[in-house]
C-alpha positions as CSV (number, residue, x, y, z in Angstrom):
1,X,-18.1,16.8,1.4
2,X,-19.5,13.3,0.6
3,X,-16.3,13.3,-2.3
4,X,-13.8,13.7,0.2
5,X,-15.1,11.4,2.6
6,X,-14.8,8.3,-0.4
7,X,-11.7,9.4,-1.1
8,X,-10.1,9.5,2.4
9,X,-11.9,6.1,2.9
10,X,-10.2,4.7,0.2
11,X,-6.7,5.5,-0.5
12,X,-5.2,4.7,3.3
13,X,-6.3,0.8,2.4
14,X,-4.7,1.0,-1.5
15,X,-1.6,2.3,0.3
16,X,-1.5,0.2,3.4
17,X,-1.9,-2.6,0.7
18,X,0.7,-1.4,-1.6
19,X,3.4,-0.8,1.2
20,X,2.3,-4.8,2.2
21,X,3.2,-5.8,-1.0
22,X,6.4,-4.2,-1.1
23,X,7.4,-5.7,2.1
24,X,6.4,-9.6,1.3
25,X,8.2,-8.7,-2.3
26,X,12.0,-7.0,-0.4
27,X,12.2,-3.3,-0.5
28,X,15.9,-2.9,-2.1
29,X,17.9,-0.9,0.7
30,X,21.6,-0.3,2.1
31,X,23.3,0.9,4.7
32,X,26.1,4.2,4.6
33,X,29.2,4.4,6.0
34,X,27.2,6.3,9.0
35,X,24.7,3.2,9.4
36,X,21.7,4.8,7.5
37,X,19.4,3.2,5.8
38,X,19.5,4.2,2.1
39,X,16.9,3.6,0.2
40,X,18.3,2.2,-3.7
41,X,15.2,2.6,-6.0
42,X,12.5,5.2,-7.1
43,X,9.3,5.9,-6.0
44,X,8.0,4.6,-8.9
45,X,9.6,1.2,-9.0
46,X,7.2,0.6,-5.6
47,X,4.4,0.2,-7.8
48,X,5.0,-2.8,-9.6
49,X,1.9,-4.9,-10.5
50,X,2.2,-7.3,-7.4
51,X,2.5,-4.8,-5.2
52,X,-0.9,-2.9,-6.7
53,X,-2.6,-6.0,-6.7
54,X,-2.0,-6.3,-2.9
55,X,-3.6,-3.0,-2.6
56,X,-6.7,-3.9,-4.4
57,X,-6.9,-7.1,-2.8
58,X,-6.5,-4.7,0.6
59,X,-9.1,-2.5,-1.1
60,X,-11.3,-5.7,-1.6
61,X,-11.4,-6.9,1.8
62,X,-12.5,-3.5,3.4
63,X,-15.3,-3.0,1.1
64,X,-16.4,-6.8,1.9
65,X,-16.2,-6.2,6.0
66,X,-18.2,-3.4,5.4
67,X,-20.6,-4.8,3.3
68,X,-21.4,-7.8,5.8
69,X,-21.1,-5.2,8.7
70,X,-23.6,-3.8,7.2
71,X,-25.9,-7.0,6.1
């Protein structure tokens, strides 16, 4: 139980963080013929090192509100 519970307080702030970073860094996209929005790249060219660094950084700044929520 106490596993899960780290584990589902940690990743949404690593992905929030990484989906940030991809937005300040331009997510490459176009648009079809019917006006979609197609998405260019891979899932694995989202997680370029900026882009984890803004999800540790995210990471980061949870763990400190907590701790001084807690202090």
């Amino acid at each position: 139980m106490g596993c899960r519970l780290v584990i589902g307080s940690l990743v949404p702030p690593v992905v929030f963080g990484i989906a940030f970073g991809n937005l300040l860094l331009g997510v490459p996209f176009a648009f079809t013929p019917q006006l979609r929005v197609e998405y260019l790249g891979s899932f694995w060219q989202l997680l370029t090192p900026f882009p984890l660094l803004c999800g540790l950084l995210s990471l980061g700044m949870v763990i400190l509100q907590g701790g001084v929520w807690l202090n």
